[in-house]
C-alpha positions in Angstrom: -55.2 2.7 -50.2 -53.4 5.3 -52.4 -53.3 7.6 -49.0 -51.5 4.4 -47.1 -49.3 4.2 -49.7 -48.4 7.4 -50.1 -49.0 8.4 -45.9 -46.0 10.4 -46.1 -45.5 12.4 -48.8 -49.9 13.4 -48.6 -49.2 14.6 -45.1 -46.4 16.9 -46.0 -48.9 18.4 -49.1 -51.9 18.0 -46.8 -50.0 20.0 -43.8 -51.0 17.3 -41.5 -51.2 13.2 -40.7 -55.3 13.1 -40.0 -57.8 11.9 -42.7 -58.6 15.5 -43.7 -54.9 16.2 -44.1 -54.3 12.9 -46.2 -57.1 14.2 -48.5 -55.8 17.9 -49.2 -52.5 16.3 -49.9 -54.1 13.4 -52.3 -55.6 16.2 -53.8 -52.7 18.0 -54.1 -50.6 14.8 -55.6 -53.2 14.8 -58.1 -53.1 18.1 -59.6 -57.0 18.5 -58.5 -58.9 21.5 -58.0 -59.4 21.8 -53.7 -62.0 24.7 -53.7 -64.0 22.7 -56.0 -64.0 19.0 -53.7 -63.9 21.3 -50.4 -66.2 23.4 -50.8 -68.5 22.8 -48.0 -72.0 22.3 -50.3 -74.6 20.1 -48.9 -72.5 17.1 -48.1 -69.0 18.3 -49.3 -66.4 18.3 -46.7 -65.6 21.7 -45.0 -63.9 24.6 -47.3 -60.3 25.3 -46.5 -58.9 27.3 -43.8 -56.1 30.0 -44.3 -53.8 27.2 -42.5 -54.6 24.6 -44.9 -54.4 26.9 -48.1 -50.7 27.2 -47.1 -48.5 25.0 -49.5 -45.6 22.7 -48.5 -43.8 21.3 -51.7 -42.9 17.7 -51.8 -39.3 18.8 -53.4 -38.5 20.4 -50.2 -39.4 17.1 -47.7 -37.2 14.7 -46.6 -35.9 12.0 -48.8 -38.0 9.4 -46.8 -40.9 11.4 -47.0 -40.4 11.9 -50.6 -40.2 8.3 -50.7 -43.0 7.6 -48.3 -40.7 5.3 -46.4 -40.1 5.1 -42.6 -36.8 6.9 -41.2 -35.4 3.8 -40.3 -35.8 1.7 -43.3 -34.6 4.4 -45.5 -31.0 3.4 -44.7 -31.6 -0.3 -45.2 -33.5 0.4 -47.9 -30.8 1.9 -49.6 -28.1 -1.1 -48.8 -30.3 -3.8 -50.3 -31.4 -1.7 -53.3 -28.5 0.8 -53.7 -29.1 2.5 -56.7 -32.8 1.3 -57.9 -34.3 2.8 -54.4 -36.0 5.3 -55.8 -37.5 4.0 -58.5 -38.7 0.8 -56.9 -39.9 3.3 -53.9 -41.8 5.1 -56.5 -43.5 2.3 -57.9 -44.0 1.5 -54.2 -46.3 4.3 -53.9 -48.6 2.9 -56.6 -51.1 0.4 -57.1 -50.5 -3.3 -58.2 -50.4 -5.3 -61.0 -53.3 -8.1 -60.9 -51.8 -11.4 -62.3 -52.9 -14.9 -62.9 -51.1 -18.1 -62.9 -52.0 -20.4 -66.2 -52.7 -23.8 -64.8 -50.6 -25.9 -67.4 -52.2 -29.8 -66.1 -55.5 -27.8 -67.6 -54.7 -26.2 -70.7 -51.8 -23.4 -72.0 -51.3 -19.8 -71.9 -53.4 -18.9 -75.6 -56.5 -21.1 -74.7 -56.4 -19.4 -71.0 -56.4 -16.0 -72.7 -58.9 -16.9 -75.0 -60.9 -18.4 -72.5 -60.7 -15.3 -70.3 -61.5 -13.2 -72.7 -65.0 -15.1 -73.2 -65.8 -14.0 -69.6 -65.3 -10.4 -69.9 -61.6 -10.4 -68.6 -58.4 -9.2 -70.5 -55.1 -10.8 -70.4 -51.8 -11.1 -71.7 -48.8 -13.0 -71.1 -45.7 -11.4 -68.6 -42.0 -12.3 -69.4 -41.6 -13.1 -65.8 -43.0 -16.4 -66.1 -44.2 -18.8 -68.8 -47.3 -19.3 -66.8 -47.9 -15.3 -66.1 -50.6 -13.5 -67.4 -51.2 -10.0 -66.2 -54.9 -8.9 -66.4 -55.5 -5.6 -68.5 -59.1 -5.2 -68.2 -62.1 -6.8 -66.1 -59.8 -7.7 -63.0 -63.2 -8.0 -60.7 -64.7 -10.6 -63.1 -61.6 -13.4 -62.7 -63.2 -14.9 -59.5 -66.5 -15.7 -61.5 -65.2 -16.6 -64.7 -65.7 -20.2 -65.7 -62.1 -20.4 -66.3 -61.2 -19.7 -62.5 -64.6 -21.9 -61.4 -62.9 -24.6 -63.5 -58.9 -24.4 -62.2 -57.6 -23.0 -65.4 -56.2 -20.0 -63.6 -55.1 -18.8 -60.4 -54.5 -15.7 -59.0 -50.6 -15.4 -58.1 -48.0 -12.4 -58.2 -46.0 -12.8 -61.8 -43.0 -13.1 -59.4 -44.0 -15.8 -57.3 -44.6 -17.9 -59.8 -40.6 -17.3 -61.4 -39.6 -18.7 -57.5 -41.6 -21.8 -58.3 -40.4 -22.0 -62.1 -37.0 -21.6 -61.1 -37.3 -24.8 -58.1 -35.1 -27.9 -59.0 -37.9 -30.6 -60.1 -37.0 -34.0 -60.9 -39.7 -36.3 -61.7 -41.0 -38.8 -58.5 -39.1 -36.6 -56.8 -40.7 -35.8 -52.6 -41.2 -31.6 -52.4 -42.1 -30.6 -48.8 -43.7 -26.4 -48.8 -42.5 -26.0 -45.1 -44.3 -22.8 -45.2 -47.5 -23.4 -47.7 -49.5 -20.8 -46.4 -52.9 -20.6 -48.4 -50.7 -23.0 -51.0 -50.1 -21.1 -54.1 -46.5 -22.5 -54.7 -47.5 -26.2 -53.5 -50.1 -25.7 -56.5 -47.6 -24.5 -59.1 -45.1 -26.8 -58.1 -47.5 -29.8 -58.8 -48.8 -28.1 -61.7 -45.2 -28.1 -63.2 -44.1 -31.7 -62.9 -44.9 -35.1 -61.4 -43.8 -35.2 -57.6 -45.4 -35.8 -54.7 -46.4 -32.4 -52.8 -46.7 -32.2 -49.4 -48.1 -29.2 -47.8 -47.2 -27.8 -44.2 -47.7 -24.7 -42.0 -46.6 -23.7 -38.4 -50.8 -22.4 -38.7 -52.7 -24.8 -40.4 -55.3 -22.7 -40.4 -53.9 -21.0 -43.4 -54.0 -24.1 -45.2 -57.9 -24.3 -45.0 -58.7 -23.6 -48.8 -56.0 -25.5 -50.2 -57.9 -29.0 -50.6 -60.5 -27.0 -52.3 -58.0 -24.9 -54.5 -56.1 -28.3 -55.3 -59.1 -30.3 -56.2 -60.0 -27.0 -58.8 -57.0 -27.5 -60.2 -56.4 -31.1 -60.6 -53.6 -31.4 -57.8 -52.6 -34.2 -55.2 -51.4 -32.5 -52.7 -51.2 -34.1 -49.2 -51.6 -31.7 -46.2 -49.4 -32.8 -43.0 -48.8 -31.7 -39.3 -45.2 -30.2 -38.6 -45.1 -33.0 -36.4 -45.7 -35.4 -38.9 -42.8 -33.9 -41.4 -39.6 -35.9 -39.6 -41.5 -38.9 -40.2 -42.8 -38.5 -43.5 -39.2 -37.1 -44.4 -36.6 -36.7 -45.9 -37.7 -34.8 -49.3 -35.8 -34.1 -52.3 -36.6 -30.7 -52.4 -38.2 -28.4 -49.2 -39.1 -25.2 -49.8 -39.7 -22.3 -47.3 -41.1 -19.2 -48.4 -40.4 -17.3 -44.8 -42.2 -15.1 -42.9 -40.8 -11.7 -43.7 -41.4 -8.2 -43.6 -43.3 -7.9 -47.2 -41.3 -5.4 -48.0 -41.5 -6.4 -51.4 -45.3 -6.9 -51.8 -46.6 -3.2 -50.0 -47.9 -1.9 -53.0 -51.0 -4.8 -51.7 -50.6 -4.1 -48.2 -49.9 -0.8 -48.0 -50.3 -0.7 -44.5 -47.9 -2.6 -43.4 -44.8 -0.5 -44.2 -46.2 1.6 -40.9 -46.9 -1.2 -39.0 -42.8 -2.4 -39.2 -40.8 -1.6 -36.8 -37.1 -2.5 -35.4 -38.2 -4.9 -32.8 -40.7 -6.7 -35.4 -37.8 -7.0 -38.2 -35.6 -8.4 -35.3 -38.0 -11.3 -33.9 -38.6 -12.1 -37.8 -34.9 -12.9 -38.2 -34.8 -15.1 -35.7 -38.1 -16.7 -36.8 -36.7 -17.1 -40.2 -33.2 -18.5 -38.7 -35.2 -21.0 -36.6 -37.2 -22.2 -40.0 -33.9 -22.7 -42.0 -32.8 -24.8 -39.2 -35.6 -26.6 -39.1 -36.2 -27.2 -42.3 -33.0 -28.4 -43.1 -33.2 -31.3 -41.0 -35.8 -32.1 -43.3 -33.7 -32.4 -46.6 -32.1 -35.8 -48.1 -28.7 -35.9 -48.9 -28.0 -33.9 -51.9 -31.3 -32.3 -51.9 -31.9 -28.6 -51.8 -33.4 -26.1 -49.4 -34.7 -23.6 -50.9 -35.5 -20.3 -49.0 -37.7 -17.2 -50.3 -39.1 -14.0 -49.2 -41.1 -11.5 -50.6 -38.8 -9.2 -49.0 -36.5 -6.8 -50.4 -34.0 -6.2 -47.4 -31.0 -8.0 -47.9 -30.5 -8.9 -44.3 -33.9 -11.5 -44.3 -32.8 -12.5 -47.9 -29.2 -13.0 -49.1 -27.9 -12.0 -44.8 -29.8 -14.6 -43.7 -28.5 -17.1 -46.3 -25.1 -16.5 -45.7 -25.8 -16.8 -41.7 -27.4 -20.3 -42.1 -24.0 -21.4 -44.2 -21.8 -20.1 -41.7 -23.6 -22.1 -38.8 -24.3 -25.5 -40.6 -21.4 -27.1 -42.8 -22.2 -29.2 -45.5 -24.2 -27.1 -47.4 -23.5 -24.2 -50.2 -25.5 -21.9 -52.1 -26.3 -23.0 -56.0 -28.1 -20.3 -56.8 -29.8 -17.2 -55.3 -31.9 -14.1 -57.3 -33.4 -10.7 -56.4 -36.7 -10.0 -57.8 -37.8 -5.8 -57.6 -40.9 -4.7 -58.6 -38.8 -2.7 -61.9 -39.1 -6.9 -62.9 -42.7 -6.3 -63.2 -44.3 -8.5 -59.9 -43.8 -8.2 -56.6 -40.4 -8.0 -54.4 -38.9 -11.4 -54.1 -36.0 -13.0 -53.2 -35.0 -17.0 -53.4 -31.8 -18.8 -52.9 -31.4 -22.4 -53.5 -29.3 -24.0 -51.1 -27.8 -27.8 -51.4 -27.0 -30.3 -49.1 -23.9 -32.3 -48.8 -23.9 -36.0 -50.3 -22.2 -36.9 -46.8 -22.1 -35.0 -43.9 -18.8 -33.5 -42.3 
């Protein structure tokens, strides 16, 4: 995983984009003795040639190497982040927080803790939410601790759960996830107040675990066809967390920073466009839309807000926020979008 993350910059140390080039330049990264690791003893990989003892230093690569970011995201890159690019690209190139969600229809943030901390795993709470905890030690003990077994805790990016806390909740209110996925925000969401969830995906295979999940965790959340949605509408509140380009969450999928590419970012922005229009159908007068990504290029986030208000009137932004990882979780981006009282 390091190597994915950092495919760019290990080549240029390594001298070379196969496995054995990757290595040398991991190696490299790391300050670590070659000779020793490739030595060619007994099962050691092969000793170095007099090609791959020649050194290429990392200050003399190209920015986007440097930054182990694709050519032509560099420049995009740089208009959504302006001046935090390189720091967030930095932190890019390592690995991941691990952070739970405090189930607050099951207990609070101290007895979760505590109750972790029985099990072998170490926590402590993150300013990002009032339900975050990010785990400090024992991160492979969470899925068998009684406190997971029992819905105390769920495993969800600090930052994900600040787009659910920040939602507009009124109690009885209806909440449609347009875009539930495996379910995590439908689970906060009914976790932080008394509405009725409903759960959707263009895949419902996706959804497959949440009736499980929900049942761990105390939930009522009902699971619905798209199909269904117009006539079990309209909602208070619908929320669609987009399929993006995850720009914001490739520190845990490194791989797919190399997998993007122009004609992929183009057939997501029409994907999300379609969903926005979609979704807003769903909405009752004077109820909010409210669109998120895990993205951190502006023209899937705060773009494709401003091109939904230009093509529908009756609607205006109330509030929209950029999430980096230099806030501690993952990229994110939500904007909260409101509905006319009447229609023009």
């Amino acid at each position: 995983f390091d190597a994915l993350r950092c495919r760019r910059s290990f080549a240029w140390l390594g001298g070379g984009a196969d496995g054995r080039a990757l290595m040398l330049g991991m190696v490299r990264a790391a300050g670590g003795d070659l000779d020793e690791i490739f030595s060619g003893a007994r099962h050691a990989p092969a000793a170095l040639s007099g090609a791959e003892r020649e050194t290429h230093a990392l200050t003399g690569a190209p920015r986007a190497v440097r930054l182990d970011l694709p050519d032509w995201l560099l420049p995009r890159l740089q208009a959504s982040l302006d001046g935090d690019l390189d720091a967030v690209a930095e932190m890019m190139r390592t690995r991941a927080p691990v952070f739970l969600r405090v189930n607050l229809r099951r207990t609070d943030r101290d007895r979760a803790v505590a109750a972790l901390a029985a099990d072998g795993v170490a926590a402590a709470p993150h300013p990002l939410s009032p339900t975050a905890l990010e785990v400090l030690q024992g991160a492979r003990r969470v899925a068998a601790s009684r406190s997971y077994r029992d819905g105390l805790i769920e495993l969800q990016d600090a930052a994900s759960q600040a787009v659910a806390d920040a939602l507009p909740l009124a109690p009885g209110g209806r909440v449609l996830d347009y875009c539930a996925g495996g379910g995590g925000k439908a689970l906060a969401i009914a976790a932080r107040a008394d509405v009725e969830v409903i759960a959707s995906d263009a895949d419902p295979a996706r959804m497959r675990d949440l009736p499980a999940r929900a049942a761990r965790a105390g939930a009522a959340i009902r699971m619905a066809a798209q199909a269904e949605l117009a006539a079990l509408g309209p909602f208070d509140l619908v929320l669609c967390d987009a399929p993006c380009s995850g720009s914001g969450a490739w520190r845990r999928s490194p791989e797919a920073r190399w997998r993007l590419t122009p004609d992929r970012l183009a057939a997501l922005l029409k994907t999300q466009a379609a969903i926005l229009d979609r979704a807003a159908a769903l909405v009752a007068p004077g109820g909010v839309l409210a669109y998120a990504t895990c993205s951190l290029l502006a023209e899937e986030n705060a773009g494709q807000v401003a091109r939904f208000l230009d093509r529908t009137p009756g609607w205006s932004c109330r509030r929209d926020r950029t999430l980096t990882p230099l806030d501690g979780g993952d990229g994110f981006y939500f904007a909260h979008l409101t509905r006319a009282e009447t229609q023009p």
